[in-house]
C-alpha positions as CSV (number, residue, x, y, z in Angstrom):
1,X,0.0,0.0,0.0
2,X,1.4,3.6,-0.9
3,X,0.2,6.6,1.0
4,X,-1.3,9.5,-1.2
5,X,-0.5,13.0,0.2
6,X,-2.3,16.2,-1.1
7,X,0.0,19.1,-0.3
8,X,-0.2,21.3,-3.2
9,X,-2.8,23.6,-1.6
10,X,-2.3,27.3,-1.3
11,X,-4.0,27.6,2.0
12,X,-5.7,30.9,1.3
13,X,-7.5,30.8,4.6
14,X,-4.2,30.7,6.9
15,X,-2.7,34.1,4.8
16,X,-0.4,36.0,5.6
17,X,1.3,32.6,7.0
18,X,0.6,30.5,3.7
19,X,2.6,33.3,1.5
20,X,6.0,32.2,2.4
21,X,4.8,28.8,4.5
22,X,2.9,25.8,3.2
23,X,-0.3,25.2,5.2
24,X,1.3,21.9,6.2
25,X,4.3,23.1,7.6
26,X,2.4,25.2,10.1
27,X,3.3,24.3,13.2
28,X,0.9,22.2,15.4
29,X,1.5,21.4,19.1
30,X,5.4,20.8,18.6
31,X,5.4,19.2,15.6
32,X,3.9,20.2,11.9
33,X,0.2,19.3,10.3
34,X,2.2,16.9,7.7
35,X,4.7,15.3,10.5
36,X,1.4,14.2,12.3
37,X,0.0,12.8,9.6
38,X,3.0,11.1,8.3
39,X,3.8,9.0,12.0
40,X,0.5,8.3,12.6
41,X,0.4,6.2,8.8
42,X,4.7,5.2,9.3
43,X,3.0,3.9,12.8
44,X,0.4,1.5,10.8
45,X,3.1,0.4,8.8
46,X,3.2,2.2,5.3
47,X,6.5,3.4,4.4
48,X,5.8,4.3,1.1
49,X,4.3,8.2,0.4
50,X,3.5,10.0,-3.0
51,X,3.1,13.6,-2.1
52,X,1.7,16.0,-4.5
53,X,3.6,19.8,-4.1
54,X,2.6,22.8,-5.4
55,X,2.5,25.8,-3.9
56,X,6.0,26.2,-2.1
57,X,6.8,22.1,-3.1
58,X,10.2,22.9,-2.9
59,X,10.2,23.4,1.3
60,X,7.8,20.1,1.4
61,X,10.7,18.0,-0.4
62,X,13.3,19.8,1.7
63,X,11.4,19.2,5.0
64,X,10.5,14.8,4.1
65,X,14.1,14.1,3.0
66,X,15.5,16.1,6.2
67,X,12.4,14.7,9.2
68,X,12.3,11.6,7.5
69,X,15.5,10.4,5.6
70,X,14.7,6.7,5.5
71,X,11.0,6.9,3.7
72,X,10.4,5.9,0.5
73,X,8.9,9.1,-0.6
74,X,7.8,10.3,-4.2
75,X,7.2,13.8,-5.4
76,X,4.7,14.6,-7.6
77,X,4.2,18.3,-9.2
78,X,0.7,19.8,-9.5
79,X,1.5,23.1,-11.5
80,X,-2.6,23.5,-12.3
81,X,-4.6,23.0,-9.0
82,X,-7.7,21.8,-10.6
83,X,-9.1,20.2,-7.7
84,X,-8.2,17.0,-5.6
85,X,-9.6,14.7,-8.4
86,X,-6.6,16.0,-10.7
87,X,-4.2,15.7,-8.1
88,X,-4.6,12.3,-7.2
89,X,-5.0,11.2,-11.0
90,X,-1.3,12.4,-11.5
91,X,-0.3,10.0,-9.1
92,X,-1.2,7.7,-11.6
93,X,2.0,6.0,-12.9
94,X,3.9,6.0,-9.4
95,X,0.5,4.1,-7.9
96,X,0.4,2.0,-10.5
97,X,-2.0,-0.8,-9.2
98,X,-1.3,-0.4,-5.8
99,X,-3.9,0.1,-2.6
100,X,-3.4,3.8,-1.5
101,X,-4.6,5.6,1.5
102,X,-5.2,8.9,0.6
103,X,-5.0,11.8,3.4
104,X,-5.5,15.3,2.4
105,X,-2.8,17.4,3.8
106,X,-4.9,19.7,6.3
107,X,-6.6,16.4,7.8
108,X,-5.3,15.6,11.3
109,X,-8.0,12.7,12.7
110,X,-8.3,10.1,15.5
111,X,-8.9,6.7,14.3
112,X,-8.5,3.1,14.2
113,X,-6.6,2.7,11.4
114,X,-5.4,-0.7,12.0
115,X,-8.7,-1.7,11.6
116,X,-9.1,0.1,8.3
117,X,-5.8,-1.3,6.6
118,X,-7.2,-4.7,7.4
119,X,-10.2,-4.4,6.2
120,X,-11.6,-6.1,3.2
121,X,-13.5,-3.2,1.6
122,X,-11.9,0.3,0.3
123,X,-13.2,2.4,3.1
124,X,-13.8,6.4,3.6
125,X,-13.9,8.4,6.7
126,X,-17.0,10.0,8.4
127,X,-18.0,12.4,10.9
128,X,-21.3,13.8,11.8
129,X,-21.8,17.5,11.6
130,X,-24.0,19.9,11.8
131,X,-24.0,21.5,8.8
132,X,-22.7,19.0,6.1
133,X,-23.3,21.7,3.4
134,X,-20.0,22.6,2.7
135,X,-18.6,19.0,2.9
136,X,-18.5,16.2,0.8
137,X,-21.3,14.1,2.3
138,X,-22.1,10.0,2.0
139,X,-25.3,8.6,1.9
140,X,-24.5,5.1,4.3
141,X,-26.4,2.6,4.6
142,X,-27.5,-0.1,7.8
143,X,-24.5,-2.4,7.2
144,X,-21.9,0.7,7.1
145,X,-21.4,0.6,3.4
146,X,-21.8,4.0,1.3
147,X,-25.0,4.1,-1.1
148,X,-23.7,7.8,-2.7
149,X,-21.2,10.4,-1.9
150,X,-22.2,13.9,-2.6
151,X,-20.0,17.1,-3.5
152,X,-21.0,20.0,-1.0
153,X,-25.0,19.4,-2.0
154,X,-27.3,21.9,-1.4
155,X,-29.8,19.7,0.4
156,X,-27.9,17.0,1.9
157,X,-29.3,13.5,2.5
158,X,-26.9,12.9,5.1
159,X,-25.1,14.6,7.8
160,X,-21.8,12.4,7.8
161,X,-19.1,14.6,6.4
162,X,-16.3,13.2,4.6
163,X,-13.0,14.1,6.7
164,X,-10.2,13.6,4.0
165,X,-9.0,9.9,5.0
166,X,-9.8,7.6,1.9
167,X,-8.8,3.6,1.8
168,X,-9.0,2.6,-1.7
169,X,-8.6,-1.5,-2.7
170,X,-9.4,-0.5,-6.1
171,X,-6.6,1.6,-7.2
172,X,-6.9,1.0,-10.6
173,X,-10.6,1.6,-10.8
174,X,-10.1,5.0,-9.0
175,X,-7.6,6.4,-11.3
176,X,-10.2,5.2,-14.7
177,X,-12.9,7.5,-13.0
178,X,-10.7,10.1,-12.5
179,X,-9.4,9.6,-16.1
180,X,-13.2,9.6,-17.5
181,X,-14.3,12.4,-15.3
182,X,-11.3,14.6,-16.4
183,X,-12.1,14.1,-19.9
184,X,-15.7,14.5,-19.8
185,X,-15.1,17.6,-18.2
186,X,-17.0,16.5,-14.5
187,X,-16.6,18.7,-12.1
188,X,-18.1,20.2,-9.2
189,X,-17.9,23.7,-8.0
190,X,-15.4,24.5,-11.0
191,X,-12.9,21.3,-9.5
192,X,-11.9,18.1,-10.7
193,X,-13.7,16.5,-7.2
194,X,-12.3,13.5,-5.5
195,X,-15.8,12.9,-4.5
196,X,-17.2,12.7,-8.1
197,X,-14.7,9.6,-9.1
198,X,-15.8,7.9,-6.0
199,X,-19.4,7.8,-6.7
200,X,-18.3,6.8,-10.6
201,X,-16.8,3.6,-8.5
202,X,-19.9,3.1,-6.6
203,X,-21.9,3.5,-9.6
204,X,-20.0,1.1,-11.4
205,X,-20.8,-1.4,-8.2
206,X,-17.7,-1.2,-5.9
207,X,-18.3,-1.8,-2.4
208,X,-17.1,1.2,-0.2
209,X,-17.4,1.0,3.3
210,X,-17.7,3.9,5.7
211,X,-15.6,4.4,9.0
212,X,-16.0,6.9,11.8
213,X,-13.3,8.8,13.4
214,X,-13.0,9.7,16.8
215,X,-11.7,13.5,16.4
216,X,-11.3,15.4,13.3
217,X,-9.1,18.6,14.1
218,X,-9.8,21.3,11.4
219,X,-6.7,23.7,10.8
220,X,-7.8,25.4,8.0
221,X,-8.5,29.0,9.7
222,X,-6.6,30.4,12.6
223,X,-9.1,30.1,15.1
224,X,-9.5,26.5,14.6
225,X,-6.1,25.5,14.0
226,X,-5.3,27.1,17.8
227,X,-8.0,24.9,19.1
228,X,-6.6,22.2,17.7
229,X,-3.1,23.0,18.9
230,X,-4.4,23.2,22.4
231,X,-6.2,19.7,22.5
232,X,-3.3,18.4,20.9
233,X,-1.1,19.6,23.3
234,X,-3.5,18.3,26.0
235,X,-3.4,14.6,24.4
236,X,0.8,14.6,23.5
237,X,1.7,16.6,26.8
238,X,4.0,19.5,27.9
239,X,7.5,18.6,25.5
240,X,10.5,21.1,26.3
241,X,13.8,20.9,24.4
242,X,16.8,20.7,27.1
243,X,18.2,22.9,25.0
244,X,17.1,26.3,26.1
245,X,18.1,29.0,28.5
246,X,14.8,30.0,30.9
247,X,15.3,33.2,33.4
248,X,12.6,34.4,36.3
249,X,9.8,32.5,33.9
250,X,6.7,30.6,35.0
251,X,5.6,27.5,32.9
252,X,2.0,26.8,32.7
253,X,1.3,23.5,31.0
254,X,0.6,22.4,28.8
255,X,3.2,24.0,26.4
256,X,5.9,23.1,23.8
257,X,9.0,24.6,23.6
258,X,11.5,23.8,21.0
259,X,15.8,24.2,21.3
260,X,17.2,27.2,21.8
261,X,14.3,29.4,23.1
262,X,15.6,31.9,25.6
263,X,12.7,32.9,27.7
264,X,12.9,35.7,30.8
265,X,10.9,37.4,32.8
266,X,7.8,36.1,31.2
267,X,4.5,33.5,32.0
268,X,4.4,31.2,29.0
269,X,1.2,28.9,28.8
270,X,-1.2,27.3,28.6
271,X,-1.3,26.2,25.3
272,X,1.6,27.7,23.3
273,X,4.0,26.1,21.0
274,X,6.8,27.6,20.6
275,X,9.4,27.1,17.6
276,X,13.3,26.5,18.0
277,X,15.8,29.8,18.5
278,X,12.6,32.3,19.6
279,X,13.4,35.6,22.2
280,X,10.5,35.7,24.6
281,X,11.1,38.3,27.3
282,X,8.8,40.5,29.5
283,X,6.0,39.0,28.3
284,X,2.6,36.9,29.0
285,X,1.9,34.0,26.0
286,X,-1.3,32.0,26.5
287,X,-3.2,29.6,23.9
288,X,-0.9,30.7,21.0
289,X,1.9,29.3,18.3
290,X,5.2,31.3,17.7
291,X,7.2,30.5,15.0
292,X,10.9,29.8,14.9
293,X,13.5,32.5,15.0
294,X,11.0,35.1,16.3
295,X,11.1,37.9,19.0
296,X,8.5,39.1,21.6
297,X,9.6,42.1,23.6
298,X,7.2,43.7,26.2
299,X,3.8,41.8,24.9
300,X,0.9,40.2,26.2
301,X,-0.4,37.7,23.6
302,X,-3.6,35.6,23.7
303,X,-5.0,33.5,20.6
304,X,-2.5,34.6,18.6
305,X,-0.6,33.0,15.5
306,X,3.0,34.7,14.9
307,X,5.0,33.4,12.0
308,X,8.7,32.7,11.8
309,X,11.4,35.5,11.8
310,X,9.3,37.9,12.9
311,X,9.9,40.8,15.7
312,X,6.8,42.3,17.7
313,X,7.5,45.0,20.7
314,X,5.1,46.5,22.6
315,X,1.1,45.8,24.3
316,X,-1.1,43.5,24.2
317,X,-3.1,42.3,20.7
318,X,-4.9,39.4,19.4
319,X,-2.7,39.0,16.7
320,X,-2.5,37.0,12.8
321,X,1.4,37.6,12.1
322,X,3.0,36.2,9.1
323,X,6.4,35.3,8.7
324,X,9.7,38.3,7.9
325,X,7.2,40.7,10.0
326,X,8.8,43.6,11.9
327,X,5.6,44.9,14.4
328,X,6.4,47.9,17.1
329,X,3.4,48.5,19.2
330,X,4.9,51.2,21.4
């Protein structure tokens, strides 16, 4: 089985971080959206990844072959983001006729994926929500299997949301719907739509069974992608880097701290991740993420996202920093 990463995104939603950062390189509870989602799959025992760049590909390639030197890892360009339906199809000749688990690149989940890699039937994820309008949504039946899946519909059927976490036995079939919808010119929403290839395969009478996931973090905006670093950091624990150099600071866990941090005079926590050779002095952090290589002078900062490199003196703010940012408040 290969592992199908969609990476190429431009993360609009997360700007100014996604100009020069992409989405899944943000940094989530000490590690990074795509390091999450790679150990949990090495974990299960795939060793083989496609991942389709994009957007800043270059700093994806850079970052596997660094963090994981030993995977068997393929890159495959998407220069025309045409939807996740053309970004899997390219993966086409690398797949070949291999199973794949596909994992969009934002999706972070709780699951029993043991369970899903041994079973029988390609399977999708599912999570009940309470507005499944701007989901893909699946129609499932009494014995778990999926009648119909449904591109954002405007009067869903269903409530269970498609969460980004597809198991597909029938690679080969996959790829010929994705072919066929690509050159009929199917699309939803002006996208080549994973969604649209699966229902061609259920159409075309595959069996495709639906699983549920525990927890399905969303870090796709910056309000959500704080909530899910703090219940993240709640569920891997407080992690600080013996490397630092603390002075007259108070600790409130939980909190991650990377190498080289030199904190003083300041109340870090609850709830901040922190990235490796950051300046933190006279200052309060709570329930935010600071980049690497950053500075924070004289500030109070709650629910905030600051971005590598950057330098912010002065009060308190609720802030959205992106990364190379120079900010004086005083």
């Amino acid at each position: 089985m290969k592992a199908i990463i969609p990476v190429a995104g431009a993360g609009t939603k997360l700007r100014p971080h996604t100009y020069t950062q992409p989405k899944a390189l943000i940094p989530l509870a000490g590690k990074t959206i795509l390091s999450i989602i790679v150990d949990q799959l090495l974990e299960a025992g795939i060793n083989e990844f496609v991942f389709v760049v994009g957007h800043l590909g270059d700093k994806i390639q850079d970052y596997v072959k660094e963090k994981y030197p030993a995977l068997i890892a393929h890159f495959v360009a998407q220069n025309e983001r045409e939807g996740s339906g053309q970004a899997i199809y390219l993966t086409k000749d690398v797949v070949k006729n291999d199973e794949v688990f596909i994992v969009l690149g934002d999706t972070i989940c709780e699951y029993d994926i043991k369970s899903v890699l041994e079973s029988p039937y390609s399977m999708l994820g599912v999570k009940k929500v309470d507005d499944p309008r701007n989901f893909g949504v699946a129609e499932i039946e009494d014995d778990g299997s999926i009648s119909r899946v449904v591109e954002k519909p405007h009067i869903p059927k269903s409530n269970m949301a498609l969460v980004g976490l597809y198991k597909i036995k029938e690679s080969s079939q996959l790829f010929d719907c994705l072919e066929q919808n690509i050159k009929q010119g199917v699309k939803s929403y002006d996208e080549f739509n994973l969604t649209d290839a699966l229902e061609c395969m259920i159409a075309k009478g595959v069996k495709i069974h639906s699983f549920k996931v525990q927890n399905w973090f969303d870090c796709g905006r910056k309000e959500t992608l704080l909530e899910s670093n703090s219940t993240l950091l709640k569920k891997f624990g407080t992690s600080i880097s013996p490397d630092h150099n603390f002075e007259n600071t108070i600790i409130v866990p939980p909190v991650s701290i990377a190498a080289g941090c030199d904190i003083r005079n300041s109340i870090i926590g609850p709830n901040v991740s922190i990235g490796e050779q950051t300046k933190i002095h006279y200052s309060i952090i709570k329930e935010s993420i600071i980049g690497s290589y950053t500075n924070l002078f004289e500030i109070v900062l709650d629910d905030s996202l600051i971005g590598s490199d950057a330098e912010i003196k002065g009060e308190s703010r609720s802030l959205n920093i992106g990364d190379n940012t120079e900010i004086d408040l005083g």
